[in-house]
N, C-alpha and C positions, 0 to 999 in steps of 0.2 A: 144443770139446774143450780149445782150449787155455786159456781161462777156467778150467774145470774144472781142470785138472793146476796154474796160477798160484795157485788158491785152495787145494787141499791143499796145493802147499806154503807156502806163506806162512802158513797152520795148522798144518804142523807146524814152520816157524821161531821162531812166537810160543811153540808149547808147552815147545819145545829151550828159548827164551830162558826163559820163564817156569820150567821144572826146574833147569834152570843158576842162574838167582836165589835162590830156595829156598833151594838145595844149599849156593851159595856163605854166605847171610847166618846160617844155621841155626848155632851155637853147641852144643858137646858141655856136656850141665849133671850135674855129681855131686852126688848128697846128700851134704852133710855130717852125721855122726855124731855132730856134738857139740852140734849146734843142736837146740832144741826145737822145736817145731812152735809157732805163737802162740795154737792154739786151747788148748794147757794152759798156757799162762804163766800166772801173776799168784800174790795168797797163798789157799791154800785151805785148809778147817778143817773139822772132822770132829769129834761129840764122841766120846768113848773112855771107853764106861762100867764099863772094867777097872777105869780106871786115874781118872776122875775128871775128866777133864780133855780138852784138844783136842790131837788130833794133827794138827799144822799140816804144809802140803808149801808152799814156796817155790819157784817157779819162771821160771827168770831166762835170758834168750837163751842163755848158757852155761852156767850151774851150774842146781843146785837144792839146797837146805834144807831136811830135816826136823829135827823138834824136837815133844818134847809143853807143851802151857802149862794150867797151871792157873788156875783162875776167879781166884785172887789175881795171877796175874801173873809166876810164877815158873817157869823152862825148865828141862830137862831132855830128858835125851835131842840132844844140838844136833848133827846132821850137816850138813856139807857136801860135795857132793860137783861135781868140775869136771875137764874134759878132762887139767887139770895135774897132777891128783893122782895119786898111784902106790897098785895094791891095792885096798881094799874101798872106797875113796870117789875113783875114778876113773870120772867120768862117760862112760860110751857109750850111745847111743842106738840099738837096731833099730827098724822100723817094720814093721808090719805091714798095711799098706794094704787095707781093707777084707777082708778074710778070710773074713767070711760074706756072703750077701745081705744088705741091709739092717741090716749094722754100720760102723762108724765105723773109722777108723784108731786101731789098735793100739801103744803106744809101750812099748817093753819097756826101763825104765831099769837100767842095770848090768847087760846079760845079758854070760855068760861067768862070770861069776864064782862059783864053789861059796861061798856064803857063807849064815849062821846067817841068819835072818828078821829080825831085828832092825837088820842092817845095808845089807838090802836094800831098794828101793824099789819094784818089780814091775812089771807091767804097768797101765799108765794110758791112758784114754782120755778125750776131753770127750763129753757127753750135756746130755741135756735131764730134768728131774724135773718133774711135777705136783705141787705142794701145796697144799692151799683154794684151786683155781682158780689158781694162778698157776704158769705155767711158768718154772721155774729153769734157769740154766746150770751144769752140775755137773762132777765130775772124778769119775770112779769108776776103784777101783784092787785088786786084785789080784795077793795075797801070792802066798798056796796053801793048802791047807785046802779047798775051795770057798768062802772066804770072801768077799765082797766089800765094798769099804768105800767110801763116799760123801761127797766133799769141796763143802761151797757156798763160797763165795765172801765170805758172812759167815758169822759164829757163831752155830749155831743150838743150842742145848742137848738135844740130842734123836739119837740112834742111828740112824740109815736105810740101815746096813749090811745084806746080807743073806747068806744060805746057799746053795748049790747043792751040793750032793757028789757027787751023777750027773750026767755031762755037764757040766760045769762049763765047757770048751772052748765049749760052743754060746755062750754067756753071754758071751764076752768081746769087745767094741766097741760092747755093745748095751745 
């Protein structure tokens, strides 16, 4: 018996020791809202068959860079926008962490802010695209509209935007 009572306790001094460890080495962590996530960093390019040209997204541990470029090489449109900036190109970041089953994290860039489309950046997430067999890493992004638009990684001359109007919500990380 006294075997018995010497081994629960000495079981529950290792469990006390081993919770007390934990407890003590455990670290409180906050997102920061001005960091990008690394699965959408880098330059991405879209073509934009309005307008003729690419509309690029730069994405940079603290800012991002939109701009449209034409086949000759010429910019337009050049934002940037970074935590330091005051107003419509003041970088904040929400995240939206998986949202549906079987969607991806959700990055909502500049929410808060009532602003025209044109100065907004949207909701962005990384994906994967099939094209002739080959699987792409992509950025697909989401103004409003139900529109969605498709950034690779090079320039591809070609539109791979699409539409949703109903349900548009189901659609977004996916």
């Amino acid at each position: 018996m006294k075997k018995l009572w010497k081994l629960m306790i000495l079981t529950g001094l290792m469990l006390a020791i081993g919770l007390a460890i934990n407890t003590v080495t455990a670290q409180k962590v906050s997102a920061n809202s001005y960091t990008t996530a690394k699965s959408i960093r880098g330059n991405w390019y879209s073509w934009n068959t309005y307008v003729n040209a690419y509309s690029v997204i730069k994405v940079k541990k603290h800012s991002v860079v939109t701009y449209n470029q034409s086949t000759r090489g010429s910019i337009s449109y050049y934002r940037v926008y970074t935590p330091h900036m005051t107003g419509s190109r003041k970088l904040s970041i929400s995240i939206y962490k998986h949202a549906k089953k079987g969607s991806n994290n959700v990055y909502d860039l500049n929410r808060g802010y009532r602003l025209p489309a044109y100065k907004r950046i949207g909701f962005v997430w990384s994906s994967h695209k099939a094209l002739y067999g080959h699987k792409y890493h992509v950025l697909k992004n989401y103004l409003l509209g139900g529109v969605f638009f498709v950034y690779f990684h090079h320039k591809i001359k070609h539109d791979y935007g699409y539409t949703h109007m109903k349900h548009w919500e189901y659609f977004l990380g996916r």
